[in-house]
N, CA, C and O of each residue as an XYZ file, in Angstrom:
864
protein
N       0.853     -1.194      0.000
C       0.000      0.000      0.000
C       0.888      1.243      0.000
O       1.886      1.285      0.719
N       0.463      2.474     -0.970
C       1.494      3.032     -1.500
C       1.244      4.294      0.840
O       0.571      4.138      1.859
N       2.021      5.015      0.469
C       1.462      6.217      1.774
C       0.656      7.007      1.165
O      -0.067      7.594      1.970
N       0.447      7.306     -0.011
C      -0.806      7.678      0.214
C      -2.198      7.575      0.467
O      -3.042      8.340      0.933
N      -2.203      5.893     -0.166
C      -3.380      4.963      0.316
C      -3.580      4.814      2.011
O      -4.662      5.008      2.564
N      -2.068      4.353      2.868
C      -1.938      4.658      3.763
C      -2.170      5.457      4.837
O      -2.292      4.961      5.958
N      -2.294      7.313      4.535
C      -2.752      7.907      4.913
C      -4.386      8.157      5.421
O      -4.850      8.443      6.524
N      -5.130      7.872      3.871
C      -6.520      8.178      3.447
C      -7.167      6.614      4.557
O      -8.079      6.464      5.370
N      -6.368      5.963      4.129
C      -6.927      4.603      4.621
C      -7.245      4.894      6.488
O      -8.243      4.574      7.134
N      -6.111      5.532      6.909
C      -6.020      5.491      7.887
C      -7.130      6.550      8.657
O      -7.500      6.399      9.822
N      -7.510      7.490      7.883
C      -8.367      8.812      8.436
C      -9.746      7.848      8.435
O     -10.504      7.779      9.402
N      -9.979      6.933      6.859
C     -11.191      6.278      6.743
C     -11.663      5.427      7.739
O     -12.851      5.333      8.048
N     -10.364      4.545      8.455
C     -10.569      3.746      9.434
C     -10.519      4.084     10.690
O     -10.443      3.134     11.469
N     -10.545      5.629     11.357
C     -10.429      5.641     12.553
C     -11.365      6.926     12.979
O     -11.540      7.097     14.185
N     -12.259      8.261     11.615
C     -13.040      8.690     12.176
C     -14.599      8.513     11.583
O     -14.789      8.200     10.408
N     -15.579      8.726     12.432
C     -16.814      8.809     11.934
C     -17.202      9.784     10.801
O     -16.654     10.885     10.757
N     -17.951      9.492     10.056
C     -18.188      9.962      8.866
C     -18.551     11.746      9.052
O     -18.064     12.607      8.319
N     -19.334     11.970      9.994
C     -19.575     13.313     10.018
C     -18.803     13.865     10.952
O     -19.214     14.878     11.519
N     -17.752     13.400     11.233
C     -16.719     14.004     12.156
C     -15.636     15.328     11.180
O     -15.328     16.475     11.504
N     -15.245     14.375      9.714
C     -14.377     14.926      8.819
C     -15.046     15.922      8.343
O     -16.203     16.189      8.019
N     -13.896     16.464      8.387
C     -14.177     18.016      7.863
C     -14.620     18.302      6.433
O     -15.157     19.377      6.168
N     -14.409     17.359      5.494
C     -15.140     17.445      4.172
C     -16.693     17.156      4.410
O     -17.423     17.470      3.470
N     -17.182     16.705      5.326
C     -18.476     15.691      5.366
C     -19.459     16.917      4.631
O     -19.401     18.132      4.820
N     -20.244     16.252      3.859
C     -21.451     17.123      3.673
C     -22.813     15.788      3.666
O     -22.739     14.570      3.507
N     -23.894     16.638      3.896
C     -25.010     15.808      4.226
C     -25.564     15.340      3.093
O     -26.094     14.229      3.121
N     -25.544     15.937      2.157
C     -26.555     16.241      0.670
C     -25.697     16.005     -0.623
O     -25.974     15.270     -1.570
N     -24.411     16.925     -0.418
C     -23.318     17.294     -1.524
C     -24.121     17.758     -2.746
O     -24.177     17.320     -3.894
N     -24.751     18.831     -2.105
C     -26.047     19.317     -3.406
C     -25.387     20.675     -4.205
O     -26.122     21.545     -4.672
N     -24.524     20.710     -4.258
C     -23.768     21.313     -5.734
C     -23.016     20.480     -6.171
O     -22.747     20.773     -7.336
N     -22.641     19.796     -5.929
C     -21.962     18.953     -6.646
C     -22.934     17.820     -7.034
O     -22.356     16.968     -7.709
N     -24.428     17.517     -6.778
C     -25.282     16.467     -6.896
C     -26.050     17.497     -8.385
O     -26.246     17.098     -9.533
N     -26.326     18.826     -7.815
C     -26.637     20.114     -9.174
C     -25.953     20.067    -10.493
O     -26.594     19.985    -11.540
N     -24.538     20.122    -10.446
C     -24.057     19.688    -11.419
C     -23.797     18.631    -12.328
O     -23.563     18.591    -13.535
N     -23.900     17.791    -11.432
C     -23.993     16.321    -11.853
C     -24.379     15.964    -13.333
O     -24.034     15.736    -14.492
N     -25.903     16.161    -11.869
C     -27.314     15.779    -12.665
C     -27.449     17.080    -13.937
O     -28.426     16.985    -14.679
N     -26.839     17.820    -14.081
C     -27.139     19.186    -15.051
C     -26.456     18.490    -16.408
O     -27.023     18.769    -17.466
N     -25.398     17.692    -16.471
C     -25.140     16.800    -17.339
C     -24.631     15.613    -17.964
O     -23.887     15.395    -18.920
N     -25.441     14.710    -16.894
C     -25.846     13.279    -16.760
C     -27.078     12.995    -16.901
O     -28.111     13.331    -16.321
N     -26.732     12.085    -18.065
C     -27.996     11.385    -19.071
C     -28.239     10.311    -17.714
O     -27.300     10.041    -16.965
N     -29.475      9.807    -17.535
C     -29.543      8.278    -16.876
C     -29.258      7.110    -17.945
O     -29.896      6.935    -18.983
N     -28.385      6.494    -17.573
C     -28.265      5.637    -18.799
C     -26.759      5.882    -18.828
O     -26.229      4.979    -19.476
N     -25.740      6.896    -18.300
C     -24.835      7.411    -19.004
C     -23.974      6.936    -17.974
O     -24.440      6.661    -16.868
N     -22.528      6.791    -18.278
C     -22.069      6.046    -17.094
C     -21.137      7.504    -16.520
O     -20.606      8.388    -17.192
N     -21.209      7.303    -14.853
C     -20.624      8.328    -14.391
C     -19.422      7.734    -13.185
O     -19.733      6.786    -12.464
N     -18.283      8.284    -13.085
C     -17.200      8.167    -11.892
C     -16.943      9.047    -10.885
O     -16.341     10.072    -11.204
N     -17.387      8.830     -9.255
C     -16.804     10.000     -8.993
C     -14.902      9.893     -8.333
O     -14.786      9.324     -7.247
N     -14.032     10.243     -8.773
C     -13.137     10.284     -8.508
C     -12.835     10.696     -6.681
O     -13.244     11.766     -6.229
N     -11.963      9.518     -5.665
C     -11.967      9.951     -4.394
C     -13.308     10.249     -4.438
O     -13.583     11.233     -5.125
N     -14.206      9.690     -3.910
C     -15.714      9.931     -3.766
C     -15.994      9.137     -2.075
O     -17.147      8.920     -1.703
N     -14.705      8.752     -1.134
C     -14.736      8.379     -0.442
C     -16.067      8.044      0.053
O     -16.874      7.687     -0.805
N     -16.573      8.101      1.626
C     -17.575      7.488      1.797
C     -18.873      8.715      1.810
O     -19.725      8.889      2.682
N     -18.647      9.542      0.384
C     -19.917     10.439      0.453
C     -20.802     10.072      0.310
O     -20.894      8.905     -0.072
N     -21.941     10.841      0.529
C     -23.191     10.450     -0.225
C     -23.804     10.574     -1.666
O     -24.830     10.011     -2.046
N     -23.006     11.401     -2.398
C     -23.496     11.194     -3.760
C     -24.019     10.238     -4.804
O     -25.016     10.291     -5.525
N     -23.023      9.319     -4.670
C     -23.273      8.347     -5.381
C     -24.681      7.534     -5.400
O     -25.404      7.195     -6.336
N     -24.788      7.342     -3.887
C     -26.502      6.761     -3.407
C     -27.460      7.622     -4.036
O     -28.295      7.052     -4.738
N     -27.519      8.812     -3.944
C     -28.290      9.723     -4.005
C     -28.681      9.512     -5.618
O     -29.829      9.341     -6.029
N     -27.247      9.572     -6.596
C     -27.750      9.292     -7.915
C     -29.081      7.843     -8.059
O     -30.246      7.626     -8.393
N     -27.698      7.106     -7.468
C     -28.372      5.713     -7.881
C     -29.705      5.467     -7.295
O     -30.424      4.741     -7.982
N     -30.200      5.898     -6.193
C     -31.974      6.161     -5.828
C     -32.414      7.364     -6.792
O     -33.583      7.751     -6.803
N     -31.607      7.832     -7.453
C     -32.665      8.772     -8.723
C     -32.837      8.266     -9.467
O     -33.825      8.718    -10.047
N     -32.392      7.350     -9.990
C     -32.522      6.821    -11.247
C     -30.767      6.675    -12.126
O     -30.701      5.903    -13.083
N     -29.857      7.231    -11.821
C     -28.603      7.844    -12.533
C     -28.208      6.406    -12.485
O     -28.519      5.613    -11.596
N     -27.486      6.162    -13.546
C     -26.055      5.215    -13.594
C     -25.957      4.776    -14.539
O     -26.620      5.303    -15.433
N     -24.957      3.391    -14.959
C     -23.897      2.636    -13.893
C     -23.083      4.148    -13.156
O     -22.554      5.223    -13.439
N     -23.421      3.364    -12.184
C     -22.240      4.607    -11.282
C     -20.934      3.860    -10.769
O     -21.055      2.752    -10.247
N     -19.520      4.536    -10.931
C     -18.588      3.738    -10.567
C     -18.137      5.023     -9.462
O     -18.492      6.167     -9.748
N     -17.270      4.744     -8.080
C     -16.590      4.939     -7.043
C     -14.890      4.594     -7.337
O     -14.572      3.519     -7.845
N     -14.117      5.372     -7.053
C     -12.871      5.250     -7.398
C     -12.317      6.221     -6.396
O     -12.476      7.441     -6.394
N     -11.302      5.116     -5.118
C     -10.844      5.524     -3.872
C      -9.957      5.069     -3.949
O      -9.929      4.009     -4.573
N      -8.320      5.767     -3.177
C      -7.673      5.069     -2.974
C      -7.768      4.102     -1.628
O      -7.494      2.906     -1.736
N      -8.112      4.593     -0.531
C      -8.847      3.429      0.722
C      -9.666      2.827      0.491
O     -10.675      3.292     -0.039
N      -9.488      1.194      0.900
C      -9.843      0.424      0.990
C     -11.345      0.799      2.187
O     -12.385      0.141      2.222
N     -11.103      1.692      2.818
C     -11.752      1.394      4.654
C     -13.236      2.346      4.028
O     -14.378      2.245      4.477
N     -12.847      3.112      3.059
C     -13.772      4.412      2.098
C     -14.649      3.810      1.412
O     -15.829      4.160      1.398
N     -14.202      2.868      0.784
C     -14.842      1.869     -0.542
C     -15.793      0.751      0.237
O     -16.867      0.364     -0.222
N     -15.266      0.332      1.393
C     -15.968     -0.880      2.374
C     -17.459     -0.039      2.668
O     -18.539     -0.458      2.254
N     -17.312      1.051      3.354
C     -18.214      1.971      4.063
C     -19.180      2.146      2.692
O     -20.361      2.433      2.888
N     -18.704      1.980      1.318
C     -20.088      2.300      0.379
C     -19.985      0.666      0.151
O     -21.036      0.151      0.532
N     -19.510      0.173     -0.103
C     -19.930     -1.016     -0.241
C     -21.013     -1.769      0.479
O     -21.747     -2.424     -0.260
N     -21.296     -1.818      1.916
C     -22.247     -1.509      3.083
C     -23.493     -0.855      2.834
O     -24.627     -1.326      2.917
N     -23.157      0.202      2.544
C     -24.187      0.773      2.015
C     -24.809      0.558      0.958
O     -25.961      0.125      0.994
N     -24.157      0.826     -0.221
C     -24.730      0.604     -1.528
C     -24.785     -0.780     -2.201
O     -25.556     -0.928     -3.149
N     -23.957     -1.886     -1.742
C     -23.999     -3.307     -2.379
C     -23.627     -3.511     -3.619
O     -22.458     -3.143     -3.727
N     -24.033     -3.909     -4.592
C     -23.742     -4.165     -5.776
C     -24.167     -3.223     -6.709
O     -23.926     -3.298     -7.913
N     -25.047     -1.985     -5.950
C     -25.807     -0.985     -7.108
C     -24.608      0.141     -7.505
O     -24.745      1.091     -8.276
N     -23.412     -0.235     -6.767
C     -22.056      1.531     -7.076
C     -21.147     -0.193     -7.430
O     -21.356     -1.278     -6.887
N     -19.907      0.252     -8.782
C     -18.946     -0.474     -9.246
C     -18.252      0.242     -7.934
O     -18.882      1.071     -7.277
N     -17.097     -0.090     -7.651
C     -15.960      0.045     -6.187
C     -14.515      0.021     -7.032
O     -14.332     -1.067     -7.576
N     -13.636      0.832     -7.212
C     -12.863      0.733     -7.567
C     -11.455      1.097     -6.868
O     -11.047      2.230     -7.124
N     -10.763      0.415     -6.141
C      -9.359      0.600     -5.178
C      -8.300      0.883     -5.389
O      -7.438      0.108     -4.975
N      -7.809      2.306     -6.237
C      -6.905      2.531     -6.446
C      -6.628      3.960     -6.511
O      -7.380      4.847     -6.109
N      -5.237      4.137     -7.170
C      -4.382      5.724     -6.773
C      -4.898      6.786     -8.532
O      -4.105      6.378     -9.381
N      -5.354      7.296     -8.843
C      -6.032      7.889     -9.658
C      -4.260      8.129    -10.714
O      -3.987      7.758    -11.856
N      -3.387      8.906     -9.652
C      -2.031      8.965    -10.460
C      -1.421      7.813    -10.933
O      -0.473      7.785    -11.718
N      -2.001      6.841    -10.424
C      -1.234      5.577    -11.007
C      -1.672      4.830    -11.723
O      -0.761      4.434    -12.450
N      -2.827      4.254    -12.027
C      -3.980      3.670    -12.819
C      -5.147      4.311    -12.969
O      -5.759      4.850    -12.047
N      -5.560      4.270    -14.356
C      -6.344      5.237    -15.118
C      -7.827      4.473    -14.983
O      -7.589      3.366    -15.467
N      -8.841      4.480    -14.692
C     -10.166      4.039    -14.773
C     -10.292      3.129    -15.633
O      -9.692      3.191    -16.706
N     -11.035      2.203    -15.335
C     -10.815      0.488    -16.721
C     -12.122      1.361    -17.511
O     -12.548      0.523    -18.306
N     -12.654      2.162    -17.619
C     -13.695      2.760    -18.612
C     -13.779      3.949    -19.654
O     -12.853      4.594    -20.145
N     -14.997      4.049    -19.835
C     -14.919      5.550    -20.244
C     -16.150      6.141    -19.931
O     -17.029      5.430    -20.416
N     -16.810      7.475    -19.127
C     -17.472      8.150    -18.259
C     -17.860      9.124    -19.458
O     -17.171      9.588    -20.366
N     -19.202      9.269    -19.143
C     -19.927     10.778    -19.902
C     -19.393     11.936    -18.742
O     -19.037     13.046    -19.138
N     -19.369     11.616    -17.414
C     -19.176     12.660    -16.549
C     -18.607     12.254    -15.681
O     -19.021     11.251    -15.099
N     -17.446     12.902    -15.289
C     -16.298     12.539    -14.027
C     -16.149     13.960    -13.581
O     -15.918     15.038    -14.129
N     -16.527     13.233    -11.531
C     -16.732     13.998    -10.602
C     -15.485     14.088     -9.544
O     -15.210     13.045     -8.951
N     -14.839     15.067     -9.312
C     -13.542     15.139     -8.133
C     -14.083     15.914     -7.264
O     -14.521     16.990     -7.670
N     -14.160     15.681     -6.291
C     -14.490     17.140     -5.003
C     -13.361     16.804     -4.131
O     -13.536     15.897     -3.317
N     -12.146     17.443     -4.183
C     -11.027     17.307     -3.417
C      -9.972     15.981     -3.728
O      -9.381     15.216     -2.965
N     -10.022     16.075     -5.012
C      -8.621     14.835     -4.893
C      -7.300     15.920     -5.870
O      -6.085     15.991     -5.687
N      -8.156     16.606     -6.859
C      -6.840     17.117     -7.123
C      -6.239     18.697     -6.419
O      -5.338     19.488     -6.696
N      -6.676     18.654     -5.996
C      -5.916     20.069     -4.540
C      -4.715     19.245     -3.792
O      -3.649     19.587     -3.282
N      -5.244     18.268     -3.930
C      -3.926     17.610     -2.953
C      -2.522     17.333     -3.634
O      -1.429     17.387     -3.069
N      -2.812     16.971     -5.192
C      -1.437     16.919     -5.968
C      -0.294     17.762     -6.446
O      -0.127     18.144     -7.604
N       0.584     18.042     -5.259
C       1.065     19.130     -5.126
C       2.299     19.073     -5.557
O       3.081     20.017     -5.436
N       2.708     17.524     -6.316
C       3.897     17.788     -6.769
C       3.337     17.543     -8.380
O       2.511     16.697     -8.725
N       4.076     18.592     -9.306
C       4.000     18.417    -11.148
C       3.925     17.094    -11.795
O       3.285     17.140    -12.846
N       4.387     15.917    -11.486
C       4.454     14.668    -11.757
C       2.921     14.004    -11.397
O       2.370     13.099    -12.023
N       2.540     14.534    -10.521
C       0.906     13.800     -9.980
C      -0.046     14.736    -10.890
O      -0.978     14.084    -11.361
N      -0.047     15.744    -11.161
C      -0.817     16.229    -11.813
C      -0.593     15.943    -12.890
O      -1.595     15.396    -13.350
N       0.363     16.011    -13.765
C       0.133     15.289    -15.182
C      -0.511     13.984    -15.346
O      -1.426     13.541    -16.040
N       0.500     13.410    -14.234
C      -0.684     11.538    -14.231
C      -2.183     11.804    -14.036
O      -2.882     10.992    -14.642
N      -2.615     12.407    -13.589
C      -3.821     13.017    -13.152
C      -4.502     13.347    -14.373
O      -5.512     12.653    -14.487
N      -4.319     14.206    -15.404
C      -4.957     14.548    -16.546
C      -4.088     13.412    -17.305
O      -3.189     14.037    -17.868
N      -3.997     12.566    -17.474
C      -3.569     11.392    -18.380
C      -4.681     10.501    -18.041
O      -5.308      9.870    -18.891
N      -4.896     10.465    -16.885
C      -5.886      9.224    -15.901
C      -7.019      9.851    -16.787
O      -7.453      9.078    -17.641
N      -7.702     11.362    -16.747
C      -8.689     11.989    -16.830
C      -8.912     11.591    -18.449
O     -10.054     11.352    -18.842
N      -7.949     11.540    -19.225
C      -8.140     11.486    -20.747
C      -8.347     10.295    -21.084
O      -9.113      9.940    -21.980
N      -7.623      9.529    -20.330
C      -8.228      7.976    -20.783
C      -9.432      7.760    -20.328
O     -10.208      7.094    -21.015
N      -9.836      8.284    -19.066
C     -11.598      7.840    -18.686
C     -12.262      9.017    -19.330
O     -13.183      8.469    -19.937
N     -12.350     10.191    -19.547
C     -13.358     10.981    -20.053
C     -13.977     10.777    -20.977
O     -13.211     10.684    -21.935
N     -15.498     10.579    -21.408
C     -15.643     10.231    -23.393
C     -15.586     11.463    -23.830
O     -15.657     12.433    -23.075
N     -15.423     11.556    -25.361
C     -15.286     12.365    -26.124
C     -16.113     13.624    -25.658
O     -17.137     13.175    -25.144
N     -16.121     14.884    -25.612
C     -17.329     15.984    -25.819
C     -18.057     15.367    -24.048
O     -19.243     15.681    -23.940
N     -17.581     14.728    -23.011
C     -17.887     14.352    -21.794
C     -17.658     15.554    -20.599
O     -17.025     16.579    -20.850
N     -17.955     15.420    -19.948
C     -17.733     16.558    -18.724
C     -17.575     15.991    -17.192
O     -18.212     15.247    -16.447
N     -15.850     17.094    -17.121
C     -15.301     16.703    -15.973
C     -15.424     17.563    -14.960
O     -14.704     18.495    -15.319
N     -15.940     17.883    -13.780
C     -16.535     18.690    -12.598
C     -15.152     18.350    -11.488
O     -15.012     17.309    -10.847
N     -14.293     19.449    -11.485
C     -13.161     19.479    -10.706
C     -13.516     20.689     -9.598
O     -13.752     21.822    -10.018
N     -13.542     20.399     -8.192
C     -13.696     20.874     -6.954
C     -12.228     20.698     -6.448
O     -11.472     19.727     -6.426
N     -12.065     22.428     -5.917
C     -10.591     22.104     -5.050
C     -11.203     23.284     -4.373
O     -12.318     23.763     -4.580
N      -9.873     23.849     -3.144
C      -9.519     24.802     -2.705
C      -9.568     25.990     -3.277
O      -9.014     26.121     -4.368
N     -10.256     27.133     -2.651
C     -10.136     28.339     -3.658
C      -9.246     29.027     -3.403
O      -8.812     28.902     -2.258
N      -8.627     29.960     -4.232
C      -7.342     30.459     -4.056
C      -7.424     31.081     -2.577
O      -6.440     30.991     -1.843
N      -8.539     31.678     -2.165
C      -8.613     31.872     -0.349
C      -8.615     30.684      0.471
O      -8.411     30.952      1.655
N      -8.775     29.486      0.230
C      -8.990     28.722      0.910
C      -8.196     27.826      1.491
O      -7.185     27.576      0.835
N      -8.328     27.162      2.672
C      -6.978     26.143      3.235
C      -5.603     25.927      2.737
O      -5.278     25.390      1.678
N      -4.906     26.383      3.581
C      -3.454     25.691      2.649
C      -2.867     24.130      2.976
O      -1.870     23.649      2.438
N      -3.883     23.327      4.174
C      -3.798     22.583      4.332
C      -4.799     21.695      4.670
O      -5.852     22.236      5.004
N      -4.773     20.187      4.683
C      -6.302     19.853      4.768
C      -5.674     18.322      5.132
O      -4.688     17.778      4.634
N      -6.627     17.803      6.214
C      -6.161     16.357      6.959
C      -4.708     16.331      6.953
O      -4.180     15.400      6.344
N      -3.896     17.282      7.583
C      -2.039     17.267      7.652
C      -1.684     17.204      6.577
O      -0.560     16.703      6.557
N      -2.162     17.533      5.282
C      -1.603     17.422      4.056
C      -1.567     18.774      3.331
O      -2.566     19.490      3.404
N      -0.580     19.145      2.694
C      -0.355     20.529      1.571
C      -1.594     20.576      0.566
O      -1.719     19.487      0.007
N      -2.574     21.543      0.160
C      -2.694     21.459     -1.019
C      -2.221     22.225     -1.736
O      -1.244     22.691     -1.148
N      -2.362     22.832     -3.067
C      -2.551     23.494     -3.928
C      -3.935     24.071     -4.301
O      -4.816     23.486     -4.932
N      -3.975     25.535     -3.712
C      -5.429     25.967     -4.302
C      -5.273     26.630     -5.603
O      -4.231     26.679     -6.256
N      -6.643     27.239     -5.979
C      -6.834     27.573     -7.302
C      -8.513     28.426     -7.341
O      -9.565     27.957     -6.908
N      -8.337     29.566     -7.898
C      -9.217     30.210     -8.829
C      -9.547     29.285     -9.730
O      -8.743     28.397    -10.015
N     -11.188     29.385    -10.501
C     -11.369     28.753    -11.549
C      -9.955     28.849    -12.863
O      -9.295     27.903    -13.292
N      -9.856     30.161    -13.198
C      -9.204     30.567    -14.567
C      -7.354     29.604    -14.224
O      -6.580     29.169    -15.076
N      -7.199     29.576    -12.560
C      -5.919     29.255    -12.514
C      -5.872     27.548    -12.573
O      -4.779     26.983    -12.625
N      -7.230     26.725    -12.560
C      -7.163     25.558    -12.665
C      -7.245     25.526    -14.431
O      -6.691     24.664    -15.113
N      -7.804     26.307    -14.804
C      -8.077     25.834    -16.154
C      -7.190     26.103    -17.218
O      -7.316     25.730    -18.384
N      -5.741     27.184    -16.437
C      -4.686     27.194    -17.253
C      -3.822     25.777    -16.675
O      -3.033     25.175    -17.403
N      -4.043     25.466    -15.599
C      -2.599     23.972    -15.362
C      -3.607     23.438    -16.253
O      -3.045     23.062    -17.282
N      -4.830     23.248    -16.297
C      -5.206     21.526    -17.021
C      -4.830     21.588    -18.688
O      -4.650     20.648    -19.462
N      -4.781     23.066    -18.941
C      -4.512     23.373    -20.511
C      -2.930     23.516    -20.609
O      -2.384     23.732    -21.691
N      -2.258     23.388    -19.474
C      -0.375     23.342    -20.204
C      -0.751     21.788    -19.732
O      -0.071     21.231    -20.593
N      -1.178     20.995    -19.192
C      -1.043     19.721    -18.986
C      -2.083     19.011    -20.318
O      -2.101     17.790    -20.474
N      -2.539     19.528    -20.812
C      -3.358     19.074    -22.191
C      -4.406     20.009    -23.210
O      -5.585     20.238    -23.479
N      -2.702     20.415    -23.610
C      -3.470     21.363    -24.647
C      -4.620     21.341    -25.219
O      -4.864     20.321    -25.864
N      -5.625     22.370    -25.178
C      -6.773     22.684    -26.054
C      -7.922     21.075    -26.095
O      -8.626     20.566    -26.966
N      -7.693     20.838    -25.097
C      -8.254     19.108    -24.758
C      -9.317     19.713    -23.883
O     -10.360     19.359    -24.434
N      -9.625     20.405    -22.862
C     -10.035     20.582    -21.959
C     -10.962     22.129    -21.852
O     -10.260     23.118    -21.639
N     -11.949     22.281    -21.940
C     -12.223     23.680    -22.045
C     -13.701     24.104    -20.267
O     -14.788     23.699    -19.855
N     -12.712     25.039    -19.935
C     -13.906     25.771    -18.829
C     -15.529     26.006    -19.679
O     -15.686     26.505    -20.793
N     -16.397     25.574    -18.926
C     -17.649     25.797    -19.674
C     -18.598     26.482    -18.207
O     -19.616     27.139    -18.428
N     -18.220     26.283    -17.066
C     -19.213     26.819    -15.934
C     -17.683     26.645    -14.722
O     -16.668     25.950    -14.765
N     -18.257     27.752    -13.652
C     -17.662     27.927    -12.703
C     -18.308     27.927    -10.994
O     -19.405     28.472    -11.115
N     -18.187     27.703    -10.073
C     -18.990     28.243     -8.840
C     -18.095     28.213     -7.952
O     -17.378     27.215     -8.011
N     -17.871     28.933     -7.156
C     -17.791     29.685     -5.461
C     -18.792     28.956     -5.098
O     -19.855     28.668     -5.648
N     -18.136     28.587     -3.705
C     -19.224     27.327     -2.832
C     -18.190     27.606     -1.262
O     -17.022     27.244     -1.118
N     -18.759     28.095     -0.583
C     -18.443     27.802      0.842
C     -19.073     26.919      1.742
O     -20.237     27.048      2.120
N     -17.982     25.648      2.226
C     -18.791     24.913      2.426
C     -17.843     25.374      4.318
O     -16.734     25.814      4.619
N     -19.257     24.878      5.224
C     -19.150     24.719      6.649
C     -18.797     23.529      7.168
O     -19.702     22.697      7.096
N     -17.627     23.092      7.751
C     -17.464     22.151      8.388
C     -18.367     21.557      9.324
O     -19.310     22.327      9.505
N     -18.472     20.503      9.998
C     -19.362     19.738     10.685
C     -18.658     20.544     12.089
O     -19.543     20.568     12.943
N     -17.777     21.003     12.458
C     -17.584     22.266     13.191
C     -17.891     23.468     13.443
O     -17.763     24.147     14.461
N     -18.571     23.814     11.801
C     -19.047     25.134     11.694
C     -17.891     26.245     11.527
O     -18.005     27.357     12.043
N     -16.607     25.804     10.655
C     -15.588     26.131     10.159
C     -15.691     26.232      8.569
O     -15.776     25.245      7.839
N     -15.673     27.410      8.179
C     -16.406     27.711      7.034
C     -14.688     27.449      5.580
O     -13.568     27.917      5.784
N     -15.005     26.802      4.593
C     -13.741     26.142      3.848
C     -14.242     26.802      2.198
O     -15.175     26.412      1.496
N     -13.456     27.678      1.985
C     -13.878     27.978      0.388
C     -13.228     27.640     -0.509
O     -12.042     27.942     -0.640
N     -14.074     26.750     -1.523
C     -13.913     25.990     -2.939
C     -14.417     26.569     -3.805
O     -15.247     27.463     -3.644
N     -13.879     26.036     -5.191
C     -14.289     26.260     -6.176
C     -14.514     25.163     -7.575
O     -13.586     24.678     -8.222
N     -15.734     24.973     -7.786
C     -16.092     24.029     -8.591
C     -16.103     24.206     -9.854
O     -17.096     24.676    -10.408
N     -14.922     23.833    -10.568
C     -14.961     24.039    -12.101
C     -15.732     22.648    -12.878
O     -15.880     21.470    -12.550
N     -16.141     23.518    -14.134
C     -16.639     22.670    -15.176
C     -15.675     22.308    -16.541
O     -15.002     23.178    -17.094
N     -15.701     21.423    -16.823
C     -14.950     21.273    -18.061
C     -15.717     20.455    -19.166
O     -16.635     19.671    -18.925
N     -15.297     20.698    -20.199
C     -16.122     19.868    -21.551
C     -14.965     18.976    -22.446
O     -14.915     19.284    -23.637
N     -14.418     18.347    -22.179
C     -13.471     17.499    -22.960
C     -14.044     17.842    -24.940
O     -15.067     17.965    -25.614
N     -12.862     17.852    -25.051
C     -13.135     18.358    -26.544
C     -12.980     17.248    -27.556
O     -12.156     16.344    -27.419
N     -13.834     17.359    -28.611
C     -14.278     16.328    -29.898
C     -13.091     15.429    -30.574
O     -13.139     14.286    -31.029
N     -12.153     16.232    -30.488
C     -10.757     15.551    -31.411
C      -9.535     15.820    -31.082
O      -8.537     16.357    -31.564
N      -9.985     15.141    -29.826
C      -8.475     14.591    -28.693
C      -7.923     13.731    -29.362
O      -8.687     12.863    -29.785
N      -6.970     13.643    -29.603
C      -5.953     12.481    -30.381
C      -5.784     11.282    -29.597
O      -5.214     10.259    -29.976
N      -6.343     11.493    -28.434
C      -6.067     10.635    -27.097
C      -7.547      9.430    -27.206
O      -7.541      8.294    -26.731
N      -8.660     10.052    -27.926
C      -9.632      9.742    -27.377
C     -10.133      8.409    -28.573
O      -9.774      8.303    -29.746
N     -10.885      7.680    -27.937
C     -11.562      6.465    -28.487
C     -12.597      6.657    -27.811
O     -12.604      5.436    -27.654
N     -13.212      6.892    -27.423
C     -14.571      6.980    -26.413
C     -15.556      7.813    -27.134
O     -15.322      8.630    -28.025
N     -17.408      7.280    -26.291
C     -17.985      8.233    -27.184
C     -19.155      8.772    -26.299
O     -19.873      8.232    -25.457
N     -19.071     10.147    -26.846
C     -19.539     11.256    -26.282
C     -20.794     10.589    -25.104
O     -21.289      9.463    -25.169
N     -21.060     11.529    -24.193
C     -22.202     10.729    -23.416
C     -23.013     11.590    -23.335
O     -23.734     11.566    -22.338
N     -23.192     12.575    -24.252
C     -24.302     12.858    -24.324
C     -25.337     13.457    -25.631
O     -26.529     13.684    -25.421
C-alpha cells in the first residue's frame, strides 16, 4: 500500500463519517451539477468519492452505472455496506492507474488540490483522458485560491477557476475547455467555514487521445 493509500486509509478507518471536515449531508452542488449533465443511462465516476453520499443519491434517482474510485480500501468498504452491488468500487491511486472505462461525466471534489507535486498532476490529466468520453464533462472541486493551505495534515494546492483551467490546458493542450464555474463555501461539521471552487470542463471532440464516445 502506496502512503498515500496509507494515509486516506487510515483517516477512513479511525473517524466517523460526520466528524471529517469534508463531510457534507446532501453534496447538493456537486449532486446540481452532476445531474445538469448526466444522461440516466450514461455512465458516471466520482473520482476519491470516499464514503460520500453522492453516489446513493444518484443511484436512488434513477442515474447510472455509477462507478466509485478511492484510494482506501476502509472508504470503498463503508459504500460497499451501504450501496452493495448498485455503485462499481474501484481501489486505487487515480495517479497511477487510469479508470478500466470511459465516463460521460467525471466527478472530483477534493482529490486534485492535494497533488502538489508536477508529476501527480500530469498523471492526473492522463488518468482523466483515458476515462473521459469524447465531448464528456469533468466537474473538478478544489480549494479556492482563499482557501486552506492545508487539509487532513496534508499541503494542497489551491486555485481560482481561470488558474485551474490554465494547469489543465499546459497539462493538455486545447483538450479541456472551462464551460461553468462556482464559489461554494462549504461549513465544516464544526461550523468552520472552507472555500472551494467548482470548475466545469467539456473534454473536446478531437483529442488524439480519445476512443470513447460522447455521453451525451
Amino acid at each position: 500500500m502506496s502512503e498515500r493509500a496509507k494515509h486516506w486509509n487510515a483517516v477512513f478507518g479511525t473517524k466517523p463519517e460526520e466528524e471529517m471536515t469534508w463531510h457534507e449531508d446532501e453534496s447538493s452542488l456537486s449532486h446540481e451539477l452532476v445531474t445538469r449533465h448526466l444522461d440516466p443511462g450514461a455512465p458516471f465516476i466520482d473520482v476519491g468519492g470516499g464514503s460520500a453520499p453522492l453516489a446513493g443519491r444518484l443511484i436512488a434517482e434513477g442515474y447510472g452505472p455509477v462507478t466509485i474510485l478511492d484510494v482506501a480500501p476502509a472508504a470503498l468498504a463503508r459504500q460497499g455496506a451501504r450501496l452493495g452491488g448498485a455503485v462499481t468500487l474501484i481501489e486505487a491511486d487515480i495517479t497511477r492507474s487510469p479508470p478500466p472505462g470511459r465516463y460521460a461525466v467525471w466527478h472530483d471534489r477534493a482529490v486534485f488540490h492535494f497533488l502538489t507535486e508536477p508529476a501527480d498532476r500530469a498523471a492526473y490529466v492522463a488518468a482523466l483522458r483515458a476515462g473521459l468520453a469524447a465531448e464528456g464533462v469533468a466537474i473538478i472541486a478544489t480549494f479556492d485560491a482563499d482557501g486552506p493551505e492545508t487539509c487532513s495534515g496534508l499541503p494542497v494546492a489551491r486555485y481560482a477557476p481561470e488558474d485551474l483551467a490554465a494547469e489543465l490546458d499546459a497539462l493538455a493542450p486545447g483538450c479541456l475547455t472551462l464551460i461553468d464555474s462556482h464559489r461554494h463555501a462549504h461549513v465544516t461539521p464544526r461550523g468552520r467555514t472552507q472555500r472551494f471552487q467548482y470548475s466545469v470542463f467539456r473534454r473536446c471532440k478531437t483529442d488524439p487521445d480519445d476512443s470513447g464516445v460522447a455521453g451525451r
